[in-house]
C-alpha positions in Angstrom: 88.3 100.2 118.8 87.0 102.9 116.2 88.1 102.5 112.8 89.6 105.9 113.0 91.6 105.3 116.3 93.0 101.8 115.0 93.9 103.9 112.0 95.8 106.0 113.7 97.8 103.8 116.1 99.0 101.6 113.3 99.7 105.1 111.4 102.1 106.1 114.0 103.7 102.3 114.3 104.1 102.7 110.4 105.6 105.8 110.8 108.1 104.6 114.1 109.1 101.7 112.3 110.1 103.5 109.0 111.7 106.8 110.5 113.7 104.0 112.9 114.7 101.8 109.5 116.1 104.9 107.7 117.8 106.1 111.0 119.9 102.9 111.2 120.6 102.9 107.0 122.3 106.5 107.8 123.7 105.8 111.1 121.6 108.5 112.6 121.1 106.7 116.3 119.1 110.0 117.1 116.6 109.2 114.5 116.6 105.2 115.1 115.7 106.1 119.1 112.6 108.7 117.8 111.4 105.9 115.4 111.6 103.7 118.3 109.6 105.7 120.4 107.0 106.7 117.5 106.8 103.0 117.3 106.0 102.3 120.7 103.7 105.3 121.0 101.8 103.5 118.8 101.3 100.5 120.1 100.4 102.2 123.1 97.4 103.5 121.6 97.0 101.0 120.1 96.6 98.8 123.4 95.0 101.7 124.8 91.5 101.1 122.6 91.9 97.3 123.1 91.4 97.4 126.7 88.5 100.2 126.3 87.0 97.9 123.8 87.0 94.8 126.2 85.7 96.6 129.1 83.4 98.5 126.9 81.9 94.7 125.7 81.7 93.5 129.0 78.5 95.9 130.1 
């Protein structure tokens, strides 16, 4: 995994997980779901570069 791309996918999990915190101390459930989902888009990517990296090792 680049250092850029690993920066960015924990970037975006930092992001999810804060927007999702302050979502929940307002009682915005809108906000809490989008944090959620910035979250996960995160570790998507994140998961994403792993699996390039292993198969990319492998030849």
């Amino acid at each position: 995994m680049s250092a850029s791309e690993k920066a960015k996918a924990k970037a975006e999990q930092v992001k999810g997980t804060v927007k999702k915190q302050a979502g929940r101390s307002v009682g915005n459930e809108g906000m809490t779901v989008k944090g959620q989902a910035q979250q996960s888009k995160g570790a998507a990517r994140e998961a994403k570069e792993k699996t390039k990296d292993t198969f990319k090792n492998r030849g």
